[in-house]
NUVODO-958451 format. One line per field, with one value per residue (C-alpha): residue number from 0; x negated, y negated, z. Coordinates in nm, 2 decimals. Example, Ala and Ser with C-alpha at 12.3 -4.5 7.8 and 13.67 -1.06 7.14 Angstrom:
// NUVODO-958451
seq: 0,1 .
east: -1.23,-1.37 .
north: 0.45,0.11 .
up: 0.78,0.71 .
// end
This chain:
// NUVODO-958451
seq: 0,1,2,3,4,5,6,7,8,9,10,11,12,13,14,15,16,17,18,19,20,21,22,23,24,25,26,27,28,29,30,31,32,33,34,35,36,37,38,39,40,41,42,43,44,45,46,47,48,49,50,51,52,53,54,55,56,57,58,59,60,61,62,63,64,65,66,67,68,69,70,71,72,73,74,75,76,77,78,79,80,81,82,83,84,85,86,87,88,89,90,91,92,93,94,95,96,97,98,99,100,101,102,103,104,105,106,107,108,109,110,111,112,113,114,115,116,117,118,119,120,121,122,123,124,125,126,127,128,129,130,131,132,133,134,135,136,137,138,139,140,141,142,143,144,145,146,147,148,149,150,151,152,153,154,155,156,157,158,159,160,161,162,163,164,165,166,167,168,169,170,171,172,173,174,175,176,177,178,179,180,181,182,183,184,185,186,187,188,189,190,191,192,193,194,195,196,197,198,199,200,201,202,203,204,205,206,207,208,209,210,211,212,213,214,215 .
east: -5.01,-5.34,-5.48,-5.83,-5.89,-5.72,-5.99,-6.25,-6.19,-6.19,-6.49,-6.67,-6.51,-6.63,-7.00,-7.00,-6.90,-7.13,-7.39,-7.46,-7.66,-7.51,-7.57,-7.43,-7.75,-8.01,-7.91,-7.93,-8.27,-8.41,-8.31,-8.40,-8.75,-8.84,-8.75,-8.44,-8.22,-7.90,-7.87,-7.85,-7.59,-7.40,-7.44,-7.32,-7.02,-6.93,-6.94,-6.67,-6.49,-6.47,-6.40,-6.14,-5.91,-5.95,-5.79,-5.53,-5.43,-5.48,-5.30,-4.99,-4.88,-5.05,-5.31,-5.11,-5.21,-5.55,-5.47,-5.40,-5.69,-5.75,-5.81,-6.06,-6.20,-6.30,-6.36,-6.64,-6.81,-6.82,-6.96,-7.25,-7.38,-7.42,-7.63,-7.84,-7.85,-7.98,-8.19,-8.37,-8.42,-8.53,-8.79,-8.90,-8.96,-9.12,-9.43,-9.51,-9.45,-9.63,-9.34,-9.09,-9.34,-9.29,-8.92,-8.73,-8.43,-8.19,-8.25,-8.26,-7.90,-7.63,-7.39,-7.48,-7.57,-7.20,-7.07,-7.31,-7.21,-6.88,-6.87,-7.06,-6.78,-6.49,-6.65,-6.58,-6.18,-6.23,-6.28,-5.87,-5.90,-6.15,-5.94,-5.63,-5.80,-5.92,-5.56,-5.45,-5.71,-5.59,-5.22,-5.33,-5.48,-5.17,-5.38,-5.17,-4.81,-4.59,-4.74,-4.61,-4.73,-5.00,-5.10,-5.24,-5.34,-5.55,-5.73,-5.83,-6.01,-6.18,-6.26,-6.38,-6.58,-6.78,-6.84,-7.00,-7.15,-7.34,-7.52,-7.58,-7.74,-7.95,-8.02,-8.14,-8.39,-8.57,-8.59,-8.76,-8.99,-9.06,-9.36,-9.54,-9.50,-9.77,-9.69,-9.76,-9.56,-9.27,-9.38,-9.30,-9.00,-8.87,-8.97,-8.78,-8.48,-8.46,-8.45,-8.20,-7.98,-8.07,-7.95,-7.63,-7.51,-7.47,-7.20,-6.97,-7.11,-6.98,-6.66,-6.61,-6.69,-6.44,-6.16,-6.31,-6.28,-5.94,-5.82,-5.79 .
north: -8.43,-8.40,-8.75,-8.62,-8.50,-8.82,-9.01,-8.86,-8.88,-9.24,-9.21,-9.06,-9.38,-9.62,-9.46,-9.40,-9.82,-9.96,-9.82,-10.04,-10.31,-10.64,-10.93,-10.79,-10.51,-10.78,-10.99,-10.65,-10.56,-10.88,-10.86,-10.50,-10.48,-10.84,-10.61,-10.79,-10.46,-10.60,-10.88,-10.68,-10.47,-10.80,-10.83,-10.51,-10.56,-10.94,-10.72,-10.47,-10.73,-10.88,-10.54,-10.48,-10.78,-10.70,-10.33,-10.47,-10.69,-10.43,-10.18,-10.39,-10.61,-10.94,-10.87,-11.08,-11.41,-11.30,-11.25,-11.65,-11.80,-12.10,-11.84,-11.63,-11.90,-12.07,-11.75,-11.72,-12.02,-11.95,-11.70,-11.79,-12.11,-11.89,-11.63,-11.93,-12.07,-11.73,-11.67,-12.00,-11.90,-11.58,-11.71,-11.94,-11.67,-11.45,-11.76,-11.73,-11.39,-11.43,-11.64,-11.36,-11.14,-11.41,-11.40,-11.69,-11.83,-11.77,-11.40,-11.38,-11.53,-11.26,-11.51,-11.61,-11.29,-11.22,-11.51,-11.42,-11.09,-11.17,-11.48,-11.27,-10.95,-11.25,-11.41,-11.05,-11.05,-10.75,-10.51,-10.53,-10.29,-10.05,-10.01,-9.98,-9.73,-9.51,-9.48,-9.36,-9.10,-8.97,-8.99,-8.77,-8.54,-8.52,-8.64,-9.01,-8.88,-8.98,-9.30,-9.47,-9.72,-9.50,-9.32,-9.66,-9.75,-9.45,-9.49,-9.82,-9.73,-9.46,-9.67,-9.99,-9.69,-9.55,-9.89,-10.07,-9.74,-9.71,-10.08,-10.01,-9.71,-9.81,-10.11,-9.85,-9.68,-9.95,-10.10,-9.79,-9.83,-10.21,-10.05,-9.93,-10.17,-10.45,-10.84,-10.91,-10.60,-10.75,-11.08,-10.88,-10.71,-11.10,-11.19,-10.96,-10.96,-11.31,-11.22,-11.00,-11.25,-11.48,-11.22,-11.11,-11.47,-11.43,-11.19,-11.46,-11.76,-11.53,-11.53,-11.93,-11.95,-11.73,-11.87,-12.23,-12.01,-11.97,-12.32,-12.28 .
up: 10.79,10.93,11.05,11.13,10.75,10.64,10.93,10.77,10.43,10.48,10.67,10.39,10.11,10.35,10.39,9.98,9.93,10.15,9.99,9.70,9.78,9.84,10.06,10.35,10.28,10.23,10.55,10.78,10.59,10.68,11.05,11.08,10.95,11.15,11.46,11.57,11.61,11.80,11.54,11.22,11.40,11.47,11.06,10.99,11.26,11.09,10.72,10.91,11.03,10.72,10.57,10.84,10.73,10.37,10.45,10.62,10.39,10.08,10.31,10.42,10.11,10.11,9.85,9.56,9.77,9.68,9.32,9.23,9.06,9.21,9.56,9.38,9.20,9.57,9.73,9.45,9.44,9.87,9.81,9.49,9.74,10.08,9.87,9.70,10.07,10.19,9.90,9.99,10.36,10.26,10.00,10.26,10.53,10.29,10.28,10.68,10.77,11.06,11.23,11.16,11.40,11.65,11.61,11.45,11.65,11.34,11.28,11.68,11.68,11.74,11.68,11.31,11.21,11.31,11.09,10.84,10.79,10.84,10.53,10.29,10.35,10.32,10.00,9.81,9.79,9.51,9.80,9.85,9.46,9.61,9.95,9.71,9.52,9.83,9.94,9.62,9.58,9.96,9.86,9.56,9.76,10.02,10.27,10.35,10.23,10.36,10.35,10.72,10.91,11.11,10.83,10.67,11.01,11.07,10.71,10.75,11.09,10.88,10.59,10.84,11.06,10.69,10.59,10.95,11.02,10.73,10.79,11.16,11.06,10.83,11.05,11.31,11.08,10.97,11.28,11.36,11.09,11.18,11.40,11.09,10.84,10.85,10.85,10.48,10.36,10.56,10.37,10.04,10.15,10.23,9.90,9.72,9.95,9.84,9.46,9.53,9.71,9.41,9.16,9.30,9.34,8.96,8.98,9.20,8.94,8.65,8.84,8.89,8.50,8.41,8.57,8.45,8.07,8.13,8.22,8.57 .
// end
């Protein structure tokens, strides 16, 4: 067995997932482009975190807590009121974009950005299927058989390296950019950050209501 291939394999899964815009995305945007660098990392390192304990419990057999309906049902509508929460903040922002130039203490705050980052990744229990599925497609392709206890281990550094590193890079670049983007195009970047957050809260809203369908 080769653990770098199987490293890197999960490298490339995690960078691939973390791609798809999501409210982890939005809340190291926001940081990022207001010029507040170290913060957004502390987003993107929350999201691993959060990403982190997900794997490990995909990857070591506690994922059927996760299953009972009355859990995803409350990890749901966590998650549906921290995005409208967000979304709010965001809007609001987007209206004096001047004061995000001056800094605001809560984007300045490593500490929230942490428990930001790491809420958002903890309200999103499906991730457990997508780690599950990774491990299958690198047992397929011989790279985690046979399956031990440092072969999992060494995956889900991979997969929790792809999916943090993608957000702190992207963090990076537009922190770069910050210099050339003007106050009021920040102002609209805000404003449409904070449609997005109000958008995907639907997707945890549709999941309360269908567990509410059931009888749950």
């Amino acid at each position: 067995m080769n653990y770098v291939l199987l490293f890197v394999f999960a490298l490339g899964l995690g960078l691939v997932a973390a791609i798809p815009l999501g409210g982890c995305q939005v809340e190291t945007i926001k940081r990022a482009v207001s010029g507040h660098l170290l913060p957004a990392w502390m987003v993107a390192c929350g999201s691993a975190s959060a990403d982190l304990i997900y794997g490990a419990i995909a990857l070591f057999g506690v994922a059927p807590l996760l299953e009972a309906p009355r859990v995803a049902m409350a990890f749901n509508a966590l998650g549906a009121v921290l995005l409208w929460v967000l979304s709010y903040l965001t809007f609001q922002h987007s209206r004096h974009p001047q004061d995000l130039a001056l800094s605001r203490m809560v984007l300045k705050s490593r500490r929230w950005a942490y428990l930001t980052g790491l809420t958002l990744g903890l309200s999103n229990p499906p991730i457990v299927l997508s780690w599950l599925l990774g491990l299958a497609a690198a047992t397929q392709l011989g790279l985690a058989t046979p399956l031990t206890t440092t072969t999992k281990l060494v995956f889900l550094a991979g997969g929790t390296l792809g999916l943090g590193g993608y957000l702190s890079v992207l963090a990076a670049v537009l922190h770069r950019l910050n210099r050339v983007i003007s106050v009021r195009t920040i102002g609209r970047i805000y404003y449409w950050l904070a449609v997005t957050l109000f958008c995907l809260s639907f997707y945890f809203v549709y999941g309360v209501t269908t567990h509410f369908s059931r009888g749950i």
